[in-house]
SEVEX-66784 format. One record per residue (C-alpha): residue in three letters; z, y, x. Coordinates in nm, 2 decimals, m for minus. Last residue first. Example, Ala and Ser with C-alpha at 12.3 -4.5 7.8 and 13.67 -1.06 7.14 Angstrom:
<rotors>
<rotor><rest>Ser</rest><z>0.71</z><y>m0.11</y><x>1.37</x></rotor>
<rotor><rest>Ala</rest><z>0.78</z><y>m0.45</y><x>1.23</x></rotor>
</rotors>
This chain:
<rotors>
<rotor><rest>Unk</rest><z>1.14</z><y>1.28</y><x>m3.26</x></rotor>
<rotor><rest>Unk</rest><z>1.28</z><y>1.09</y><x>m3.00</x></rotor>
<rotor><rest>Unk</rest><z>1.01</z><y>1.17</y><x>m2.72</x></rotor>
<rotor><rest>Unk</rest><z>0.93</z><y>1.51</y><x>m2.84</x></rotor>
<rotor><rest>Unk</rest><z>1.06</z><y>1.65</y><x>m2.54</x></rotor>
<rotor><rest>Unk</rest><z>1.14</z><y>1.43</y><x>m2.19</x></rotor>
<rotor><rest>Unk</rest><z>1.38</z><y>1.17</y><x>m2.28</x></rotor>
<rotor><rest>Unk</rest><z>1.61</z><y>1.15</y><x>m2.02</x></rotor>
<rotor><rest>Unk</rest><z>1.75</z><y>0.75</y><x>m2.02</x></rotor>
<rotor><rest>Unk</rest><z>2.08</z><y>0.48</y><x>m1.96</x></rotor>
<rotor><rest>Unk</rest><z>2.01</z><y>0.14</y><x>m2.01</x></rotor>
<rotor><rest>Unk</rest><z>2.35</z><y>m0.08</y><x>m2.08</x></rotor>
<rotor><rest>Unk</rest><z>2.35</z><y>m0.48</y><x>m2.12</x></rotor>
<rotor><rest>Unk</rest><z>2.66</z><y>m0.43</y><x>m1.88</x></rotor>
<rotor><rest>Unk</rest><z>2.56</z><y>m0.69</y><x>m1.63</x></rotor>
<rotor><rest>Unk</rest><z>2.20</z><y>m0.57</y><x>m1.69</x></rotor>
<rotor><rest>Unk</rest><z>2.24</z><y>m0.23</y><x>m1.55</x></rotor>
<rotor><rest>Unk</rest><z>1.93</z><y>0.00</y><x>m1.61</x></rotor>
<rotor><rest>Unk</rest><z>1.95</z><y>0.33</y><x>m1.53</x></rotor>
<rotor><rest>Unk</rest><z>1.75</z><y>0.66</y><x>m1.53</x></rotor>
<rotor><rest>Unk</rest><z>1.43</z><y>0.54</y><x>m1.73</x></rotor>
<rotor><rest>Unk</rest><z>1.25</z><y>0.88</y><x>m1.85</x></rotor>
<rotor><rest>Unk</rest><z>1.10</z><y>1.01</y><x>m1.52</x></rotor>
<rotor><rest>Unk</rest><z>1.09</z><y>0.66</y><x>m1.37</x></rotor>
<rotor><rest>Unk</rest><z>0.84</z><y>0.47</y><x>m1.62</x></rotor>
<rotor><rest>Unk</rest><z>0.96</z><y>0.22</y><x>m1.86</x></rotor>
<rotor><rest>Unk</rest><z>0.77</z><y>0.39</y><x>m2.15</x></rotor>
<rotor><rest>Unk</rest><z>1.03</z><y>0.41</y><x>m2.45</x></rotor>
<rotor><rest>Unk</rest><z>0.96</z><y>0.38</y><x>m2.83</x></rotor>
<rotor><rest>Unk</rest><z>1.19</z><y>0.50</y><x>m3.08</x></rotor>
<rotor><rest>Unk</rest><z>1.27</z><y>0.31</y><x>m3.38</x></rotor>
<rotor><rest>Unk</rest><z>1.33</z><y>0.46</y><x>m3.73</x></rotor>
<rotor><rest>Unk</rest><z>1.63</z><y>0.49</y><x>m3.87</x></rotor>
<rotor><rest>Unk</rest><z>1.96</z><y>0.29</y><x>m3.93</x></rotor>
<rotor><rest>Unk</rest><z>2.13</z><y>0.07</y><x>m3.65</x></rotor>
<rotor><rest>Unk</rest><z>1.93</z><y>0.21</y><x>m3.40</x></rotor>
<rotor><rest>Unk</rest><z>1.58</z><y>0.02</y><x>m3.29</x></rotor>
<rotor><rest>Unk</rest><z>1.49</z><y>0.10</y><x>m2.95</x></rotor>
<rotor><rest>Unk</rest><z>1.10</z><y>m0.05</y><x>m2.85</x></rotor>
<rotor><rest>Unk</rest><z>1.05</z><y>m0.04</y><x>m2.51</x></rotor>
<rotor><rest>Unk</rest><z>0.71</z><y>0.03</y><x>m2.37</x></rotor>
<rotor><rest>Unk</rest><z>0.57</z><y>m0.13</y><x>m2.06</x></rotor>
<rotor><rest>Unk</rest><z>0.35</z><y>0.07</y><x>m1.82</x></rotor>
<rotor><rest>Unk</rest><z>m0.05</z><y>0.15</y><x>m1.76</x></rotor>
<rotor><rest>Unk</rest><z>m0.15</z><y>m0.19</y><x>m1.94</x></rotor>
<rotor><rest>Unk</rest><z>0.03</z><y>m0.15</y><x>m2.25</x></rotor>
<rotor><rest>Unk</rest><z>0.26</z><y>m0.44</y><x>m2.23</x></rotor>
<rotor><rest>Unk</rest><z>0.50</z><y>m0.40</y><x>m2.58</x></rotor>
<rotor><rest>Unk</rest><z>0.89</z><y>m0.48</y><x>m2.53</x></rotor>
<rotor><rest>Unk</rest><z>1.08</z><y>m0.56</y><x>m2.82</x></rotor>
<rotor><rest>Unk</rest><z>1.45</z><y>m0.56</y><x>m2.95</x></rotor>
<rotor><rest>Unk</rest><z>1.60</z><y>m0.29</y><x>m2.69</x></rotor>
<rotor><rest>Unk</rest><z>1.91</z><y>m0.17</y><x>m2.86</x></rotor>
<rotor><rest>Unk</rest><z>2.01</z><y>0.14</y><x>m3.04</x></rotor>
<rotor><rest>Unk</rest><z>1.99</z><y>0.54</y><x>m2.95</x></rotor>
<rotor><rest>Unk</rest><z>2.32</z><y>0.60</y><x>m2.83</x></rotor>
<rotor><rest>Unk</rest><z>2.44</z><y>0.93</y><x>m2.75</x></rotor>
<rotor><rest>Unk</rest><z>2.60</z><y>0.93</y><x>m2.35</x></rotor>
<rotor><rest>Unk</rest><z>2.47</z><y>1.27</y><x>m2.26</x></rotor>
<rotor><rest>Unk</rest><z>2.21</z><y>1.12</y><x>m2.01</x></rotor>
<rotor><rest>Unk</rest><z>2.08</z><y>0.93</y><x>m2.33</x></rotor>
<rotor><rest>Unk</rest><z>2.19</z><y>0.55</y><x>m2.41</x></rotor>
<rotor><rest>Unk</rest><z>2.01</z><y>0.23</y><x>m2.48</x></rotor>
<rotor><rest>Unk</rest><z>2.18</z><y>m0.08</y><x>m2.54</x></rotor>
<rotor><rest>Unk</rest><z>2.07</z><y>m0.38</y><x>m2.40</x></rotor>
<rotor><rest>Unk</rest><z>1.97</z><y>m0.65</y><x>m2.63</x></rotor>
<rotor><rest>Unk</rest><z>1.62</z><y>m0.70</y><x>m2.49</x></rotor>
<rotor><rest>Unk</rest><z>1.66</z><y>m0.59</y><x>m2.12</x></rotor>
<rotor><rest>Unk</rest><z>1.72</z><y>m0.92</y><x>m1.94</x></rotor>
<rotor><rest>Unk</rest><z>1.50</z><y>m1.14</y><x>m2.16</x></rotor>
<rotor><rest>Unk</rest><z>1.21</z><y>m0.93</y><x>m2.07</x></rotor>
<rotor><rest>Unk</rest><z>1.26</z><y>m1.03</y><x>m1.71</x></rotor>
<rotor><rest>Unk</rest><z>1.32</z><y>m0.71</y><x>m1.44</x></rotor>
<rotor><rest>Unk</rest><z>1.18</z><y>m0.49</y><x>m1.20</x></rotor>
<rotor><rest>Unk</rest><z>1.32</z><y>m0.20</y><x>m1.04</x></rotor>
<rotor><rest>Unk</rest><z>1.45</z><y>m0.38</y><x>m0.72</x></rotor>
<rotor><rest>Unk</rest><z>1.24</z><y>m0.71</y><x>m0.67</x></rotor>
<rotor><rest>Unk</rest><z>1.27</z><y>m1.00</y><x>m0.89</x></rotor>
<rotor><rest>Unk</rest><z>1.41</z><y>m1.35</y><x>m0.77</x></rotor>
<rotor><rest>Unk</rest><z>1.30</z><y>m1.63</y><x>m0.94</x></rotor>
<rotor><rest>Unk</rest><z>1.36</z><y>m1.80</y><x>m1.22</x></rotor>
<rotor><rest>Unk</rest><z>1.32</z><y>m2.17</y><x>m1.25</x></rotor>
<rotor><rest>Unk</rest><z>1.68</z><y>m2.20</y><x>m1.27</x></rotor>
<rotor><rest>Unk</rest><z>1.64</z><y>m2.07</y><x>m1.60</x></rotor>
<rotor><rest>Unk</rest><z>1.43</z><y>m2.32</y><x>m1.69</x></rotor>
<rotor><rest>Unk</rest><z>1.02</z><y>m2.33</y><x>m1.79</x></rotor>
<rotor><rest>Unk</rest><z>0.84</z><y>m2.32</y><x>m2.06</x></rotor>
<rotor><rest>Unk</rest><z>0.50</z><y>m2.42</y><x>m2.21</x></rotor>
<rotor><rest>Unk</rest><z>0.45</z><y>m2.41</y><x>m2.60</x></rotor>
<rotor><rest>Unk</rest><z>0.29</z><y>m2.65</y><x>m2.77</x></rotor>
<rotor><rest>Unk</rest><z>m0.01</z><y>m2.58</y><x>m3.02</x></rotor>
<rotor><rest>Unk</rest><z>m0.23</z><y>m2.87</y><x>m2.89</x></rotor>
<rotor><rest>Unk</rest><z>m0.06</z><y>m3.14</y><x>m2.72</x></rotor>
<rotor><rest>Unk</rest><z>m0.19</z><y>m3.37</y><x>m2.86</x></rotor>
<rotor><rest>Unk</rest><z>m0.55</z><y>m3.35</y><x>m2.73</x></rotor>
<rotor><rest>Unk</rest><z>m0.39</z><y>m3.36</y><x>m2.40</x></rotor>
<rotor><rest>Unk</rest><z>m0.41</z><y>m3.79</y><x>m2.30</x></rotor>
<rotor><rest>Unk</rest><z>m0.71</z><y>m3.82</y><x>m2.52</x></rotor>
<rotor><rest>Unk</rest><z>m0.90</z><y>m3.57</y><x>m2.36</x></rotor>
<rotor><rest>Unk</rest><z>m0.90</z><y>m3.76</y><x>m1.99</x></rotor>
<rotor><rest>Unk</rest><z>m0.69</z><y>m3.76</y><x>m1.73</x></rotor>
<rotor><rest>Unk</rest><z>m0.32</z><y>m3.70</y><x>m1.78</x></rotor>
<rotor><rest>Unk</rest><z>m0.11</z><y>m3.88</y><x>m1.51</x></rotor>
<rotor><rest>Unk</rest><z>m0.03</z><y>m3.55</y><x>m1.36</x></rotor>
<rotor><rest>Unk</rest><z>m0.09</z><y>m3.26</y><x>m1.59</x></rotor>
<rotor><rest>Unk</rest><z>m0.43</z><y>m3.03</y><x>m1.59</x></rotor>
<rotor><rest>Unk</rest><z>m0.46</z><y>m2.70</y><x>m1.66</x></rotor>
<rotor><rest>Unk</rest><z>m0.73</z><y>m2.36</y><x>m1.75</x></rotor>
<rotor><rest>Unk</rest><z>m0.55</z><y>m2.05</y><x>m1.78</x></rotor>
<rotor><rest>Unk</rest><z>m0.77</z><y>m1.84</y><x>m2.04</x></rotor>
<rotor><rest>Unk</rest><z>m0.90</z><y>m1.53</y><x>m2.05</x></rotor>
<rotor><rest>Unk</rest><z>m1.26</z><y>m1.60</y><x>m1.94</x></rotor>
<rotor><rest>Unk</rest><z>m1.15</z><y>m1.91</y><x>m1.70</x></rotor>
<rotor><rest>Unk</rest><z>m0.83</z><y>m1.93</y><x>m1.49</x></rotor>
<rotor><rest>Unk</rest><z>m0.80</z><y>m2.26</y><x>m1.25</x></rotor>
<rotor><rest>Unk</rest><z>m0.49</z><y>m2.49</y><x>m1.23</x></rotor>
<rotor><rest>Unk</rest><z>m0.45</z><y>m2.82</y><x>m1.09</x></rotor>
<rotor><rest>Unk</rest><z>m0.18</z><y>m3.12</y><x>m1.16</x></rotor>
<rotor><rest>Unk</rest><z>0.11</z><y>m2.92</y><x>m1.32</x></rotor>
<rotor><rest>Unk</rest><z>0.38</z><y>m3.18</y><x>m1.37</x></rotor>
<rotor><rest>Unk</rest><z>0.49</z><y>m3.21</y><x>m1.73</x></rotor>
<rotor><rest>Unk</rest><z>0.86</z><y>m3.25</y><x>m1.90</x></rotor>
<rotor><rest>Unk</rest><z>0.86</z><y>m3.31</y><x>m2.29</x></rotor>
<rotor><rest>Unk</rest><z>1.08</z><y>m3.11</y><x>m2.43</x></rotor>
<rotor><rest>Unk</rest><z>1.34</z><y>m3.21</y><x>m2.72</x></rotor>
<rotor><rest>Unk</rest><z>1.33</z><y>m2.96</y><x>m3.03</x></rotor>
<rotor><rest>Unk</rest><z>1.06</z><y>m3.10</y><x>m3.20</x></rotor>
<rotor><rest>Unk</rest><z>0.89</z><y>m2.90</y><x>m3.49</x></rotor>
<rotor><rest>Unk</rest><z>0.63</z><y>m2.76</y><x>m3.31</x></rotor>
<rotor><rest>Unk</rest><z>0.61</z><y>m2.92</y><x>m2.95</x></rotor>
<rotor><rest>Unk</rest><z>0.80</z><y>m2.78</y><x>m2.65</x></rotor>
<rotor><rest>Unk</rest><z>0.67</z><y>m2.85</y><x>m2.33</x></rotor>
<rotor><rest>Unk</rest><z>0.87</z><y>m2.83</y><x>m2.03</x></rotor>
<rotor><rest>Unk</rest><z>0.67</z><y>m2.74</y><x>m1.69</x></rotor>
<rotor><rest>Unk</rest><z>0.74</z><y>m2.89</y><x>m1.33</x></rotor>
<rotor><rest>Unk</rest><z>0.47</z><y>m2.74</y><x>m1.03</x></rotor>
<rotor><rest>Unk</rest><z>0.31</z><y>m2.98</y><x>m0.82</x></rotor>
<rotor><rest>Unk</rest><z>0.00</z><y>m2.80</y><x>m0.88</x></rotor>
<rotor><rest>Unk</rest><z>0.09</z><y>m2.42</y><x>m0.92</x></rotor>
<rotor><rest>Unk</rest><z>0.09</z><y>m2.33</y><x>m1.31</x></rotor>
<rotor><rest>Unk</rest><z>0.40</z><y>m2.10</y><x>m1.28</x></rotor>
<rotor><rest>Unk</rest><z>0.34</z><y>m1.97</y><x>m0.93</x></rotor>
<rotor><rest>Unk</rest><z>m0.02</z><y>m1.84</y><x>m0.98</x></rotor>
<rotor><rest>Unk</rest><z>0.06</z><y>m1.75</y><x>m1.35</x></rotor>
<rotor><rest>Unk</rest><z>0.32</z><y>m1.48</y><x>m1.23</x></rotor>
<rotor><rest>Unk</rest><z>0.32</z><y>m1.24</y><x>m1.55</x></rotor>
<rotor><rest>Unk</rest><z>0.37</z><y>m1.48</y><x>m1.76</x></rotor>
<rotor><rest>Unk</rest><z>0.25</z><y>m1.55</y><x>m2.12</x></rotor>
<rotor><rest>Unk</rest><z>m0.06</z><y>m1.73</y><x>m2.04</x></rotor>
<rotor><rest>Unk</rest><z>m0.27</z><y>m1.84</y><x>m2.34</x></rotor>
<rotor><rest>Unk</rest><z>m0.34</z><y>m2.23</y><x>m2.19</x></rotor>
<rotor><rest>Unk</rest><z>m0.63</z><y>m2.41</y><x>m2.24</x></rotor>
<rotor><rest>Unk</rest><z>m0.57</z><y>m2.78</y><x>m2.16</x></rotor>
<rotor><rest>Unk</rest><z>m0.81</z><y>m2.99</y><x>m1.89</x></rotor>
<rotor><rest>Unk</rest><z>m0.77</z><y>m3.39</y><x>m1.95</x></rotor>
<rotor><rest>Unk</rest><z>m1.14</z><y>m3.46</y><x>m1.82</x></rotor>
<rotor><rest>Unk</rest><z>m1.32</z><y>m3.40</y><x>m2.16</x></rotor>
<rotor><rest>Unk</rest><z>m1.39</z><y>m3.07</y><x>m2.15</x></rotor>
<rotor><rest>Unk</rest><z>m1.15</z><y>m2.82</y><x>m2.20</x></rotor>
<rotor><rest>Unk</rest><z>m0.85</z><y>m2.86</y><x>m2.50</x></rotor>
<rotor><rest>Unk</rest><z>m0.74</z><y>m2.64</y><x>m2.71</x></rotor>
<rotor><rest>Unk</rest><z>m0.43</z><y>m2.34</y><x>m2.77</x></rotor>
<rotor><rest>Unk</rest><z>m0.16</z><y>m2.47</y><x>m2.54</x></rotor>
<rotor><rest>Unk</rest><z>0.08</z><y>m2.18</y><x>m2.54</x></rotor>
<rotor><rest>Unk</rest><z>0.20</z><y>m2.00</y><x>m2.22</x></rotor>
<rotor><rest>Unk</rest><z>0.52</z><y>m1.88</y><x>m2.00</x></rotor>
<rotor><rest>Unk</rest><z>0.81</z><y>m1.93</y><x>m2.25</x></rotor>
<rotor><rest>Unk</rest><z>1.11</z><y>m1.93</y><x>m2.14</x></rotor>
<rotor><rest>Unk</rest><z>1.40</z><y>m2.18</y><x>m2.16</x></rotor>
<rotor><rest>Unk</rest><z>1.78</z><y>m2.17</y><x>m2.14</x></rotor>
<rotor><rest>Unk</rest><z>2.00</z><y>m2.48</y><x>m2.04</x></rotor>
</rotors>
């Protein structure tokens, strides 16, 4: 089974069991729903440890949660540092255009003419649009925005993104 990360624990909140959480999804409201079922992945161990999401509330920049029979400090306080994840069948269903990192890093990145620039091996979140960062085999990488003048095609079955730089773009 694959997992993917959708936050770190970074501290605790108060004392009633509450965990800070550095969110690392883009659908936090669905993620830390109460009820919701969340692996937790400890430094160093590589078996999860399966929570339950008992409430959720977003302070500062922070998601703020609690887990089922976990009330107090002393039930959280070690669990500092671990990183929250969910399955694959946790996935849902994206709408047309959009996609999971996961699904574009690795794909190969091609120009209309069919030269290959290298594959996807990061994605930066600027605000305004993602950027993909193309590293070719040797060189410098290139950086992409995901926006619909440049990005032609993406077919994840074929791990294949197809794109019209506008000028300057790859130099």
């Amino acid at each position: 089974m694959n997992y993917f990360n959708v936050g770190k624990i970074v501290n605790t909140h108060g004392i009633r069991g509450e965990v800070r959480v550095i969110s690392r999804t883009d659908f936090p409201e669905e993620r830390y729903a109460p009820g919701s079922r969340l692996a937790l992945f400890m430094p160093n161990s590589k078996t999860p440890i399966y929570l339950t999401v008992a409430s959720h509330r977003q302070h500062k920049n922070f998601d703020l949660l609690t887990f089922e029979n976990h009330p107090n400090i002393n039930d959280v306080e070690k669990y500092r540092d671990g990183i929250l994840k969910v399955s694959d069948d946790q996935l849902g269903e994206l709408e047309e255009g959009e996609f999971y990192y996961h699904e574009i890093i690795g794909c190969t990145v091609y120009t209309m003419e069919g030269t290959e620039l290298g594959k996807v091996t990061e994605i930066l979140e600027t605000g305004a649009n993602d950027v993909w960062t193309v590293t070719p085999e040797q060189g410098k990488p290139h950086y992409i925005p995901y926006i619909e003048d440049i990005v032609k095609e993406v077919n994840i079955d074929e791990k294949k993104i197809v794109i019209e730089p506008m000028e300057g773009l790859l130099s």
